[in-house]
C-alpha positions as CSV (number, residue, x, y, z in Angstrom):
1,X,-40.9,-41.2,-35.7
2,X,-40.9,-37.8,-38.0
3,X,-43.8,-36.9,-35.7
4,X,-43.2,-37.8,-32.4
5,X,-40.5,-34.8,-32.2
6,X,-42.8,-32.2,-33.1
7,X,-45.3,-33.7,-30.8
8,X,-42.6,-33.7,-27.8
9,X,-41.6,-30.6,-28.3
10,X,-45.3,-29.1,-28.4
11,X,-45.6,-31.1,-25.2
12,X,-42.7,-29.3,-23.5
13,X,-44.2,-25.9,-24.9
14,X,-47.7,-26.7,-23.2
15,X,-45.9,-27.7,-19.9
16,X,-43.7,-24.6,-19.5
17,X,-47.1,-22.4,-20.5
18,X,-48.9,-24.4,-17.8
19,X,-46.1,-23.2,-15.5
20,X,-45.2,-27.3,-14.5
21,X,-41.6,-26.9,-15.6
22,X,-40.3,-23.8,-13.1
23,X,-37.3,-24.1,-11.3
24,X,-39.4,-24.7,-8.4
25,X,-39.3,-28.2,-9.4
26,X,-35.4,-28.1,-9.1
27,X,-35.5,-27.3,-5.4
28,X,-34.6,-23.2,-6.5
29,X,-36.8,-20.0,-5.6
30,X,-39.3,-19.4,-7.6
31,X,-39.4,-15.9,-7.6
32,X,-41.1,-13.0,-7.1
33,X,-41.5,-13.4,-2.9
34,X,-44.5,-12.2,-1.0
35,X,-45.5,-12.0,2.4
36,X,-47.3,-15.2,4.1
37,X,-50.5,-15.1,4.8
38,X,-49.8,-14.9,8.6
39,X,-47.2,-12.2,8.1
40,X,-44.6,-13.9,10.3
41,X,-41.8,-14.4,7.2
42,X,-41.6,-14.4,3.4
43,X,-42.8,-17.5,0.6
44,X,-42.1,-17.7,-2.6
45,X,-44.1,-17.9,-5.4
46,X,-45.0,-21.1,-5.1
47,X,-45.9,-20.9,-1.6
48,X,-43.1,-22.1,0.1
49,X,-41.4,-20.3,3.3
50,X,-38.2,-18.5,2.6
51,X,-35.6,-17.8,5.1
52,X,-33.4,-15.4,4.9
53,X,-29.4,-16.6,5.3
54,X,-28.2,-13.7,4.2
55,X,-24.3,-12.6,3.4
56,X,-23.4,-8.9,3.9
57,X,-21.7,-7.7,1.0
58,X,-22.2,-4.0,0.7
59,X,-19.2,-3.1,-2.0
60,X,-19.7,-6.0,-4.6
61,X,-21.0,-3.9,-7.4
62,X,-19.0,-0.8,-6.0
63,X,-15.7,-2.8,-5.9
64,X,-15.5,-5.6,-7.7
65,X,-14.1,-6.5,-11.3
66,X,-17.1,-9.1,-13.0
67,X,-14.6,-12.3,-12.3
68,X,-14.2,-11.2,-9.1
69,X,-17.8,-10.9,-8.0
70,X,-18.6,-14.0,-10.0
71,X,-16.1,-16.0,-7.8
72,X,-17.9,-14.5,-4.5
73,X,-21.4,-15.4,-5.6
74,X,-20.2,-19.5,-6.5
75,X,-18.6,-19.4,-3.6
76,X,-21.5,-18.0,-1.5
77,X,-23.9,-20.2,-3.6
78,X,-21.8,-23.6,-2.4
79,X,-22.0,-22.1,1.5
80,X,-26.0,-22.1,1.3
81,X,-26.5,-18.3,1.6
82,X,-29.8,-17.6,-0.5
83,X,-29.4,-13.7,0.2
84,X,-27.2,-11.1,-0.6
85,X,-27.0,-7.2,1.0
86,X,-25.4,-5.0,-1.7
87,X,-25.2,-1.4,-2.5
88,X,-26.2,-0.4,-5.7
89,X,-23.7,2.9,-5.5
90,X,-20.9,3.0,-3.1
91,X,-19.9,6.3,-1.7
92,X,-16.2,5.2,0.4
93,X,-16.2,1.6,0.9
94,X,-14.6,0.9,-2.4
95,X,-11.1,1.5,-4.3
96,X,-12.4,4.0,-7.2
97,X,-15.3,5.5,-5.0
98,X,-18.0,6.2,-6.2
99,X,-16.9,4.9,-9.5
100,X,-16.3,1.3,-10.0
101,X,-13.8,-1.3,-10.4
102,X,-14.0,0.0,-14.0
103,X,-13.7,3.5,-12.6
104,X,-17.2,4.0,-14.0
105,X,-19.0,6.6,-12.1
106,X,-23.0,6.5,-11.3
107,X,-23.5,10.0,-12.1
108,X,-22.7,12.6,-14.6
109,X,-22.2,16.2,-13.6
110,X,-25.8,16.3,-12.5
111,X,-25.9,13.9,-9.7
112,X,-28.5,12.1,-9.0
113,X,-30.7,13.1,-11.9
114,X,-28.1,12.3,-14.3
115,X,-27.5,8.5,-13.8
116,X,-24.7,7.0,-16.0
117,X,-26.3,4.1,-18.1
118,X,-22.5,2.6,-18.2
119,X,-22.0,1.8,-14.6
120,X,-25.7,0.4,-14.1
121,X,-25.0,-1.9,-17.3
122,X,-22.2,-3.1,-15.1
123,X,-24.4,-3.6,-12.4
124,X,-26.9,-5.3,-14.1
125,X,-24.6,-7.5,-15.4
126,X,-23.8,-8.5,-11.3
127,X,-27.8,-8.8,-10.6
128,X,-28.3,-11.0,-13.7
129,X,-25.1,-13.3,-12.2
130,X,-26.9,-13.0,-8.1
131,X,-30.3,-13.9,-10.2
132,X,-28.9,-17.3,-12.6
133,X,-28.0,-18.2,-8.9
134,X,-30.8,-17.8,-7.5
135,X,-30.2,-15.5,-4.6
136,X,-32.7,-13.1,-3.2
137,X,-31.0,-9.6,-3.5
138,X,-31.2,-6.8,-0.6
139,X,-30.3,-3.9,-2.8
140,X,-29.3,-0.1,-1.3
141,X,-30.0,2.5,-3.7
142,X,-28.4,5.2,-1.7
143,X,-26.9,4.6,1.1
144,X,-27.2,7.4,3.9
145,X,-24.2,6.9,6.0
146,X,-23.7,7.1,9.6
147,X,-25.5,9.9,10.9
148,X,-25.7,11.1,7.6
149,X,-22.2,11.5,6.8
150,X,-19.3,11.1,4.2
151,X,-19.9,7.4,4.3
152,X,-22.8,7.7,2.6
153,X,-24.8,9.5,0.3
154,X,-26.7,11.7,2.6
155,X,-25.4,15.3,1.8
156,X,-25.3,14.8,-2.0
157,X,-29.4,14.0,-1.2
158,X,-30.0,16.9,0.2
159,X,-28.2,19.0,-2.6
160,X,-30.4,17.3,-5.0
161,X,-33.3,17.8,-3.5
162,X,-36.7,15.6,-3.8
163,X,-36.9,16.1,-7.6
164,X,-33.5,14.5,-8.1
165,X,-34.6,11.5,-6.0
166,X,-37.3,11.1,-8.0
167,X,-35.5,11.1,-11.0
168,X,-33.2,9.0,-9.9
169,X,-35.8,6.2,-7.8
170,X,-37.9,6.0,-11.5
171,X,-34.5,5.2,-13.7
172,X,-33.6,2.2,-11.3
173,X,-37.3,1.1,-10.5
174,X,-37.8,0.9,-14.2
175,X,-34.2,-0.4,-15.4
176,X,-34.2,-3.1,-12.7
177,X,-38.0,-4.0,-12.5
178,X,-37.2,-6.8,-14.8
179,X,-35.7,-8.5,-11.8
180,X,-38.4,-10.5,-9.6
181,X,-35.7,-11.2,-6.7
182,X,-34.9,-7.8,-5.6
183,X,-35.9,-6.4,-2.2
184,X,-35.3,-2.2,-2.1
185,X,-33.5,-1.9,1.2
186,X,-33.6,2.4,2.3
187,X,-31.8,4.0,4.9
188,X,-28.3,2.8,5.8
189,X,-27.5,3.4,9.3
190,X,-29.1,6.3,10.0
191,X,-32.6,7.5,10.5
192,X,-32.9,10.8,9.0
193,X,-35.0,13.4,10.5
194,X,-36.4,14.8,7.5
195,X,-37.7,11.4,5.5
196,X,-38.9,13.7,2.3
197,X,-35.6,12.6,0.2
198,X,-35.7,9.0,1.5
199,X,-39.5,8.5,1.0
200,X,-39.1,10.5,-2.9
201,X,-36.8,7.9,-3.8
202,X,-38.2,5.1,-2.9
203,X,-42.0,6.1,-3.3
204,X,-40.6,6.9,-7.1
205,X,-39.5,3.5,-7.4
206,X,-42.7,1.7,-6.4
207,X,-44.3,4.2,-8.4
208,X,-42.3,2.5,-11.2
209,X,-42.0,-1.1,-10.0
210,X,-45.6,-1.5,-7.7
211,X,-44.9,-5.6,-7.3
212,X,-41.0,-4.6,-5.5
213,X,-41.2,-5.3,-2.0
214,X,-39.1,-2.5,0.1
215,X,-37.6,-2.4,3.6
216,X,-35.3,-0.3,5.7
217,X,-31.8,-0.2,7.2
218,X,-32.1,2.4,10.0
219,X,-29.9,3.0,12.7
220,X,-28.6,0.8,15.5
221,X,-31.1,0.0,17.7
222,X,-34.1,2.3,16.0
223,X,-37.6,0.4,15.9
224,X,-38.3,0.3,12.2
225,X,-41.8,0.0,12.6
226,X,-42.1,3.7,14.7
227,X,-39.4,5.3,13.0
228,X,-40.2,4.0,9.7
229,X,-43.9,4.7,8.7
230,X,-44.3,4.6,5.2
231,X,-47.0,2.9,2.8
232,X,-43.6,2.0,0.4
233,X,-42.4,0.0,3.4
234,X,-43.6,-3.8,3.3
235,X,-41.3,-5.3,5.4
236,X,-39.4,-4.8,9.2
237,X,-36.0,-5.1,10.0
238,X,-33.9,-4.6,13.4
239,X,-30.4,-4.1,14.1
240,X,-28.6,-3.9,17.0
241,X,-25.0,-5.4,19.0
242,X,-26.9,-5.7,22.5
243,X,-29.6,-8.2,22.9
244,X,-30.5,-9.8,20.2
245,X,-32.9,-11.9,21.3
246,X,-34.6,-9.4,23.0
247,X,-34.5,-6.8,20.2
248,X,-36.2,-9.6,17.9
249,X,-38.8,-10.5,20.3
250,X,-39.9,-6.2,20.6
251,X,-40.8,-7.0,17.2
252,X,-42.3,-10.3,17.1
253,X,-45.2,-9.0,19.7
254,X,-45.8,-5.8,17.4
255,X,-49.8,-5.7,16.2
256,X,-50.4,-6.0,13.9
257,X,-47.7,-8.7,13.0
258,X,-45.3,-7.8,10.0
259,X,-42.5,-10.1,8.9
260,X,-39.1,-8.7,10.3
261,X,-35.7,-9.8,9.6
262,X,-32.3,-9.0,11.8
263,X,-30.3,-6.9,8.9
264,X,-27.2,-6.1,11.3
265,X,-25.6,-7.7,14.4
266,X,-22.4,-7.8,15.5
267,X,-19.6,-8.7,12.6
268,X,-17.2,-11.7,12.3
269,X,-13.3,-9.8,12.6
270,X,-15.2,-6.6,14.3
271,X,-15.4,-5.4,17.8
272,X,-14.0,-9.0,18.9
273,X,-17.1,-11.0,17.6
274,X,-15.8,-14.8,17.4
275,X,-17.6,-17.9,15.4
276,X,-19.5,-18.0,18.2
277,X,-20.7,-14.1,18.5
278,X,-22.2,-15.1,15.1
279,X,-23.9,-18.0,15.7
280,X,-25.2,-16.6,18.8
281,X,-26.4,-13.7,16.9
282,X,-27.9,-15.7,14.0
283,X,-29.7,-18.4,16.5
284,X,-30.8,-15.7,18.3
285,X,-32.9,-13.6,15.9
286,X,-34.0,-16.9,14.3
287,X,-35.8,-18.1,17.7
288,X,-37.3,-15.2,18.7
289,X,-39.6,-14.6,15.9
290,X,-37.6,-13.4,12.6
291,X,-38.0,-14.3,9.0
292,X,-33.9,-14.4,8.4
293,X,-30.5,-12.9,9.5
294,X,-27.9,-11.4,7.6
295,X,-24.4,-12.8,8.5
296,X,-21.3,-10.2,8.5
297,X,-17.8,-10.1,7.8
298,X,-15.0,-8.5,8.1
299,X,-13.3,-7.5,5.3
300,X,-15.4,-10.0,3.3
301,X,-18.3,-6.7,3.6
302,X,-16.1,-4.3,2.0
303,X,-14.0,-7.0,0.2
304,X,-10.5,-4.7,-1.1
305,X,-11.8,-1.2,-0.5
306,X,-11.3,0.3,2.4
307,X,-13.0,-0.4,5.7
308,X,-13.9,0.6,9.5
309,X,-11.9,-1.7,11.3
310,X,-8.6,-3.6,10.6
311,X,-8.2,-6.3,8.3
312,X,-6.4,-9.8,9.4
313,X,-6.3,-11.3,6.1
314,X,-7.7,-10.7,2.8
315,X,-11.4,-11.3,1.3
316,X,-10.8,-14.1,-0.4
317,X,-9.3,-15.8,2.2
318,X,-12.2,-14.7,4.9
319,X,-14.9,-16.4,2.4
320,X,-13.9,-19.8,4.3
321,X,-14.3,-18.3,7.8
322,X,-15.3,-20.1,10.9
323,X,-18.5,-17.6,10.7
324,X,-19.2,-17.9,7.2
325,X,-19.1,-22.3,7.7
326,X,-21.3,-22.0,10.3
327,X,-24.1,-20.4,8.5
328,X,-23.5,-23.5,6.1
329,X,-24.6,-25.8,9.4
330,X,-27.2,-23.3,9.9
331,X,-28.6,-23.2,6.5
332,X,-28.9,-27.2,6.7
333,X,-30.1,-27.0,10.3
334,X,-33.0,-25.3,9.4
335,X,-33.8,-27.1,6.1
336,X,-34.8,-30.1,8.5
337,X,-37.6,-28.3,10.6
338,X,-40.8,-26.4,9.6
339,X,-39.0,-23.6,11.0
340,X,-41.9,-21.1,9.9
341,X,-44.4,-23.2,12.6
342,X,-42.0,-22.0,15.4
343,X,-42.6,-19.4,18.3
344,X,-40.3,-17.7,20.4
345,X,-40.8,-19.9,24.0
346,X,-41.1,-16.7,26.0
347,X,-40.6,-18.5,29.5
348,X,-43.4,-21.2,28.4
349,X,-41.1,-24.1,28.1
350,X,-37.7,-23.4,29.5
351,X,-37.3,-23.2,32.9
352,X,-35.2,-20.4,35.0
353,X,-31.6,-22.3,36.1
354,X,-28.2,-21.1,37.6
355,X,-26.4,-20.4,35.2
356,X,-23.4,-18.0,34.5
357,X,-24.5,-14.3,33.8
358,X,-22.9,-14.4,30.4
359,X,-25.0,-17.4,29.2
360,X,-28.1,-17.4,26.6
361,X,-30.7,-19.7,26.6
362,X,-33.4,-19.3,24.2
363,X,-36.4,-21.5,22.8
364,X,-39.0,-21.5,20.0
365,X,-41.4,-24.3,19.6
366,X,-44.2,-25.2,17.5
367,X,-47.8,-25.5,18.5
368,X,-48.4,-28.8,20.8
369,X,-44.5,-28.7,20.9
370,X,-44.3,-31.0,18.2
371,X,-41.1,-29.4,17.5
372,X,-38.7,-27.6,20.5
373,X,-35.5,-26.0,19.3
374,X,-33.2,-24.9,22.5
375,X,-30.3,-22.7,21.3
376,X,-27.7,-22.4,24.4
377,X,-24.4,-20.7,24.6
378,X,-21.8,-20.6,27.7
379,X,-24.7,-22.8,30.0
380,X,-24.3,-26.7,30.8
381,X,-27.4,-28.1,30.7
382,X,-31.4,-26.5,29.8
383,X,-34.6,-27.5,31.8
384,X,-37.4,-27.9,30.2
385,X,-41.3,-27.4,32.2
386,X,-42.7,-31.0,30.3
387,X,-45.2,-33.5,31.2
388,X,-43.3,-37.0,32.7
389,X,-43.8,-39.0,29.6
390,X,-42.3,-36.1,27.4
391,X,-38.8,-37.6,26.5
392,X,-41.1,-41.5,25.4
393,X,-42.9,-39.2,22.7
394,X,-39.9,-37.2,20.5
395,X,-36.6,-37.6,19.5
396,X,-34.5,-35.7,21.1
397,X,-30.9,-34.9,19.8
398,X,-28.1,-32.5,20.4
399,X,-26.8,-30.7,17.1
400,X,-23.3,-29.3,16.9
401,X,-23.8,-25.7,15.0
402,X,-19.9,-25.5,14.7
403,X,-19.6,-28.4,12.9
404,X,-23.2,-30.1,11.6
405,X,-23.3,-33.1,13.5
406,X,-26.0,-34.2,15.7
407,X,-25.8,-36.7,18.6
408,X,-28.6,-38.5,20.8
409,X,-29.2,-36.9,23.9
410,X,-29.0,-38.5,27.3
411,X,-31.9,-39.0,29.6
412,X,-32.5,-35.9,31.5
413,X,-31.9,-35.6,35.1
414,X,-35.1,-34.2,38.0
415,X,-35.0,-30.1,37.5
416,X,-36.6,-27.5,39.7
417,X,-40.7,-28.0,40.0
418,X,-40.6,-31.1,38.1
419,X,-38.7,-29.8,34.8
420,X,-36.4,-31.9,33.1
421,X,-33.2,-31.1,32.6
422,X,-30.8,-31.7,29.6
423,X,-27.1,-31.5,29.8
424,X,-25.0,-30.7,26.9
425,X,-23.1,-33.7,25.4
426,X,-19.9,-32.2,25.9
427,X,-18.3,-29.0,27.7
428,X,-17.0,-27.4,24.3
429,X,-18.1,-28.1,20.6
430,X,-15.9,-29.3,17.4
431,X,-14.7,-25.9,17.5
432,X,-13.9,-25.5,20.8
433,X,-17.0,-23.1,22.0
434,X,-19.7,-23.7,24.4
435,X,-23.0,-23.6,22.0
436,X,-25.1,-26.2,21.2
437,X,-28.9,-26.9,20.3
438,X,-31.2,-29.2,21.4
439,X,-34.0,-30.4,19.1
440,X,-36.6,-32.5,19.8
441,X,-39.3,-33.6,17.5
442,X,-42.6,-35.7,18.1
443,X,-42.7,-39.2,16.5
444,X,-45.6,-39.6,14.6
């Protein structure tokens, strides 16, 4: 018995060395991510598609006291959001801007070239709390601020100058390299028309960290992939509070294909944007060809600094949202599908109906439609263009994404030129809205 431990624990030693005991094996991440081989999303490091259900949460590290921002990660942990959008330095959105909640400041009298090592330890200590979670962090070294303004860290750039980003892009590419579950996010609502500053800093930080993947947050509505040309740049995003759909699908049939992700829509408790304006939003991006969504809300972004629009409650209380649940539905929704097989159904599959002007329907399916996600929102019934013996071949069910609950569908009903038409199970949802999906899957 004196030499079995020795032996187990030699065991153990040769397992973890053989890389057979990673957390992979405990249904987390295994981090770094890379890009799939077909460039449509993100996998992780064992090979296995990530989707990006992401939270906005711009002023955690700016704002919040280390119990605080450990209560907001659990609680986003528990939701099922596997990505978090933060700003590294916060410029207005926070109580003590731009120091923290410890009214440590980023910089010394030199700016950007003079980084304070006490306000990134605080920092790092929120990273290493986001990482023992195992979320995938969007992280905003600077952000520039709409149209380059005081919301952002625009004009203290250009005082700096290029040499000041660079200092400043090799101290955080460097201090930060040690964590494999960062994504460098530049930009931040505006698309500046000089990019020397923006391309110094983060072409200093890839420079120090080559393995960091790095995207942008450029303004609403800009095309990332004209705007944006840079070799730093690994990965698309778009943003906009129109179409979403259609914005997603301008980037799906870019050539070549890189993986894109919807970074902004509209926010929960902003410019009247409901549950449903989210879910609509989130389905939206999600079936027209993205690799994730990043979910917003309002004050939840900005948590007790101050914000854009006004508040109806505080952040703590707006963790719980109707928004923020449904991206729990969402999160398990997608778990159940091979979501990364999908295509956006560009007028393949669903069929052209009456419907009211304000209503979305939108498809994705997978090759041989094995698998046929319907998202609608505000329309009764969907018609699919099928062969007859369609509905004997898949199981077809309705999912609730205001609540989580699926139920069977009905046998559809004789549509225009032979399509066959599905009616939604009920005229509102759990939570009162009109959305609903329709899945259908091919028995084996």
């Amino acid at each position: 018995m004196l030499d079995a431990f020795p032996r187990l624990v030699l065991q153990w030693a040769l397992l973890l060395l053989l890389g057979l005991c990673t957390p992979a094996e405990a249904g987390k991440t295994a981090f770094p991510l890379q890009v799939s081989v077909n460039q449509r999303h993100l996998e992780d490091a064992a090979g296995r598609p990530f989707l990006i259900v992401a939270d906005t949460a711009w002023s955690l590290i700016g704002d919040l006291s280390r119990e605080e921002a450990d209560h907001y990660l659990e609680d986003r942990r528990k939701r099922g959001f596997n990505t978090i959008l933060v700003s590294l330095i916060e410029h207005r959105f926070s109580r003590n801007a731009p120091g923290n909640f410890y009214r440590r400041k980023p910089f010394a009298a030199g700016g950007f070239a003079a980084p304070n090592d006490a306000y990134f330890d605080d920092a790092e200590w929120i990273l290493r709390r986001a990482q023992d979670r195992g979320f995938l962090v969007l992280l905003v070294p600077a952000y520039l601020g709409v149209n380059g303004g005081d919301q952002g860290w625009y004009g203290e750039m250009r005082n700096g100058g290029v040499a000041a980003m660079n200092a400043y892009g090799t101290y955080i590419g460097k201090r930060f390299s040690k964590f494999n579950n960062i994504i460098w996010v530049q930009g931040g609502d505006y698309d500046p028309p000089d990019m020397n500053l923006v391309d110094a800093l983060a072409g200093s930080i890839a420079r120090a960290n080559p393995s960091a993947l790095q995207t942008v947050h450029g303004g609403r509505d800009a095309r990332t992939d004209l705007v944006w040309q840079a070799s730093w740049k690994r990965l698309d995003t778009f943003y906009t509070y129109g179409n979403v759909a259609q914005a997603a699908l301008v980037q799906y049939r870019v050539s070549p294909a890189r993986p894109f992700f919807l970074i902004e829509g509209l926010y929960e408790g902003e410019n009247g944007a409901t549950e449903e304006t989210v879910r609509a939003t989130a389905y939206s991006a999600l079936l027209s060809g993205a690799g994730g969504q990043v979910f917003g809300n309002n004050p939840v972004w900005h948590f007790s600094g101050p914000g854009v629009h006004e508040e109806t409650g505080t952040w703590q209380k707006a963790l719980a949202s109707r928004g923020a649940q449904s991206m729990t539905y969402l999160t398990q929704f997608f778990e159940t599908i091979p979501w990364w097989e999908l295509e956006p159904d560009q007028g393949k599959l669903l069929t052209p109906q009456r419907q009211p002007a304000s209503s979305i329907a939108m498809g994705a399916r997978s090759p041989g439609e094995r698998l046929v996600v319907v998202y609608l929102s505000g329309a009764d019934s969907v018609a699919l263009q099928v062969k007859a013996d369609w509905p004997s071949t898949r199981d077809i069910r309705w999912f609730d994404p205001s609540s989580g609950q699926y139920m069977a569908a009905t046998e559809p009903t004789a549509g225009v030129a032979g399509a066959l038409e599905y009616h939604v199970p009920a005229a509102r949802n759990a939570s009162g809205y009109r959305d609903w999906l329709l899945i259908a899957k091919q028995r084996d």
